[in-house]
C-alpha positions in Angstrom: -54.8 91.3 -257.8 -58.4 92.0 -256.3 -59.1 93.5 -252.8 -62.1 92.7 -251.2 -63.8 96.2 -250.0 -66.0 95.8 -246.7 -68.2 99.0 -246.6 -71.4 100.6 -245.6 -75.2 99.9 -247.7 -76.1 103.3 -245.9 -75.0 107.2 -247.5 -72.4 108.4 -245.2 -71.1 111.9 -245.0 -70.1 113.5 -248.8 -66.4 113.4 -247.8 -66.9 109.4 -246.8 -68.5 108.7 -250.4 -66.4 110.8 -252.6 -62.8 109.3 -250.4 -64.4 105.9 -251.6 -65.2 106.8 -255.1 -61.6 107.7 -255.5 -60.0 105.1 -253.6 -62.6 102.5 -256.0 -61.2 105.2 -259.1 -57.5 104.5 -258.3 -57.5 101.1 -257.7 -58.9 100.9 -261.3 -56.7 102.5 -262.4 -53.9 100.8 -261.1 -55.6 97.4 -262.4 -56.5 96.5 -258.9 -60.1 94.5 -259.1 -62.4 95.3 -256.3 -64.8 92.0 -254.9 -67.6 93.3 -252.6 -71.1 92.3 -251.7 -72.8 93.3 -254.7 -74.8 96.4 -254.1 -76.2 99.0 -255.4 -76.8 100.8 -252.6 -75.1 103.3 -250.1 -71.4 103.3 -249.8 -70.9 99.9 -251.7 -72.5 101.3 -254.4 -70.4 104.5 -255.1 -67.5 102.1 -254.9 -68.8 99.6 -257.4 -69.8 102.8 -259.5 -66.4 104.4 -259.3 -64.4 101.9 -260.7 -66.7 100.3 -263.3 -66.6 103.7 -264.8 -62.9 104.0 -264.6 -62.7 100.4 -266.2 -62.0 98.2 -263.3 -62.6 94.7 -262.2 -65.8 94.6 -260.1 -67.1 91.1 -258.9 -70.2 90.8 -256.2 -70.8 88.6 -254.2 -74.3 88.3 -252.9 -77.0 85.9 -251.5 -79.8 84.8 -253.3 -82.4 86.6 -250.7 -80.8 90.3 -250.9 -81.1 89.6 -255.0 -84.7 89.2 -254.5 -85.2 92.6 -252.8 -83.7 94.0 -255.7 -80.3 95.1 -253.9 -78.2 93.6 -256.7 -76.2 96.1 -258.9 -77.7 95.9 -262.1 -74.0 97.3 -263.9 -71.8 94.5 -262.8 -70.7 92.3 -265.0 -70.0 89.5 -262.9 -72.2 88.8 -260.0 -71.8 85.5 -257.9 -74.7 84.7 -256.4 -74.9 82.7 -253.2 -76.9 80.9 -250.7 -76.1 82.7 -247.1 -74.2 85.7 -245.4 -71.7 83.0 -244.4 -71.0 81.5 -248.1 -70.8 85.3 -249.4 -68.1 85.9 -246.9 -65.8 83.0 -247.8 -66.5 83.6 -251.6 -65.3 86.8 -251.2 -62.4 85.9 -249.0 -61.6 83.1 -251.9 -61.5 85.9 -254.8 -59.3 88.6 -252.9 -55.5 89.1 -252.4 -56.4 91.9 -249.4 -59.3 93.0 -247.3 -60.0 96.8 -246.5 -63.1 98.3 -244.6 -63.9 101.6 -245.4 -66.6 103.2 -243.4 -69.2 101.4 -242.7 -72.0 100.0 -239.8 -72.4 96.8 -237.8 -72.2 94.6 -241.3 -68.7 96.0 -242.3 -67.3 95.3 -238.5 -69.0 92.3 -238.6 -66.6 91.2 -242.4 -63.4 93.3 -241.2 -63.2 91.4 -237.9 -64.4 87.8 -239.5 -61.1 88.5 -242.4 -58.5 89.6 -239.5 -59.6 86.8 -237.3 -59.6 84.0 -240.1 -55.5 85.3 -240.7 -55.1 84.9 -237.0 -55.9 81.5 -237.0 -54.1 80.9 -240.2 -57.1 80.2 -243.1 -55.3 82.4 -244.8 -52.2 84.8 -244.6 -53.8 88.3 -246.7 -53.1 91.3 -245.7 -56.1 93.3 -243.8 -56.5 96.9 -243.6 -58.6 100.0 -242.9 -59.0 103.2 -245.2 -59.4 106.2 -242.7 -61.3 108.5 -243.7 -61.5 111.4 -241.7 -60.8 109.6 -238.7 -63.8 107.2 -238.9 -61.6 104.6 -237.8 -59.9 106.2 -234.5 -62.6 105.3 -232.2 -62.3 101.5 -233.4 -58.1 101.7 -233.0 -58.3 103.7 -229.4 -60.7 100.2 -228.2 -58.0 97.8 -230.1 -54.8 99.3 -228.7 -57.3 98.8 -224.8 -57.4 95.0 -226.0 -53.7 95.3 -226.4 -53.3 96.9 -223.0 -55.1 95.0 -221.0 -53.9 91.6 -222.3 -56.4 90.3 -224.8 -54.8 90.7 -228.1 -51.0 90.3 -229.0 -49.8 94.0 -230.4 -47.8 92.1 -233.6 -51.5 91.2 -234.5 -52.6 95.0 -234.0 -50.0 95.8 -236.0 -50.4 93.5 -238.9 -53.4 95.4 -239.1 -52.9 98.3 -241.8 -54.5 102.0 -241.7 -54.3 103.7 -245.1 -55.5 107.3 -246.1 -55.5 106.0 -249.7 -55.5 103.3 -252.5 -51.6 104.3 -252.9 -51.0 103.6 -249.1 -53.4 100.6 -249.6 -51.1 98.8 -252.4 -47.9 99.7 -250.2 -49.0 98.3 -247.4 -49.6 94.9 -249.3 -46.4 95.0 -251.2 -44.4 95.2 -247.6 -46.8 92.7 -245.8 -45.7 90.2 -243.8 -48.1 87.9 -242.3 -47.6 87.1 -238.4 -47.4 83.7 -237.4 -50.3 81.9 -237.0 -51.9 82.8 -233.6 -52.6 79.1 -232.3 -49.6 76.1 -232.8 -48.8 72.9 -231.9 -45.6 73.1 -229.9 -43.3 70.8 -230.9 -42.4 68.4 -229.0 -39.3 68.4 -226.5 -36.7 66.7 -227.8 -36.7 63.9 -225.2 -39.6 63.3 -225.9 -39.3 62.7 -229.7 
């Protein structure tokens, strides 16, 4: 299994960096392989540093022009490198089981929403979640349950959604999963009409 981990290029806070570095740490140790975008920098980095030193799986995925302003993990022993942003996402999305954000900015909104969307739609049926760290992820879920309120999203999709404190909440959550029906569907014909 590998889980494709969304997350920040920029330091957070201590507590976000050393929540990720264990999350990266467990899922190593549970034989859980991590895809992300590749870097060595900021939040991505202490993940991809984590686990290759707890002797995980780490693939990146990155495009050819972030390589050339030296972004690239040098430590990784595999590194797919690709043309654009958008051929980044769906090679990751191609390699992983699950998606998670962990803290992050605009970039890591940008990948959770594009992953939870694509299941929508039914490109794929994995399992999408958020690791909450200290309550990063409140603000996001206060605006998400409005969307539910006022009409704009279905709440089944909100709560396919998982929120996890941990990598052992994580795996849980993606052994119970159970993908929602695809959100647009030919209706089947009446049966007069047949």
């Amino acid at each position: 299994m590998r889980v494709a981990v969304f997350t920040g290029s920029h330091d957070g806070p201590p507590d976000h960096a050393a929540a990720a570095a264990s999350f990266a740490t467990a899922l190593a140790e549970a034989g859980v392989g991590i895809v992300y975008g590749g870097g060595r920098v900021g939040m991505m980095g202490v993940v991809a540093d984590a686990a290759l030193a707890a002797g995980g799986e780490v693939v990146g995925v990155m495009p050819q022009h972030l390589v050339d302003d030296e972004v690239a993990h040098p430590g990784l022993p595999r590194l797919d490198v690709v043309q654009t942003m958008h051929e980044r996402k769906a090679r990751m999305a191609e390699l992983a089981d699950a998606f998670i954000a962990l803290p992050g900015a605009a970039g890591t909104l940008e990948e959770l929403f594009e992953a939870w969307t694509w299941g929508m739609l039914g490109l794929h049926a994995k399992p999408t979640v958020l690791l909450d760290v200290d309550g990063f992820w409140q603000p996001l879920l206060a605006q998400l349950r409005r969307m539910v309120d006022d009409g704009y999203l279905d709440a089944g999709r909100l709560d396919a959604l998982g929120v996890v404190q941990d990598a052992e909440g994580l795996l849980a959550f993606v052994e119970g999963y159970e993908h929602p029906p695809r959100k647009w569907q030919k209706d089947p014909l009446p049966p007069t009409t047949r």
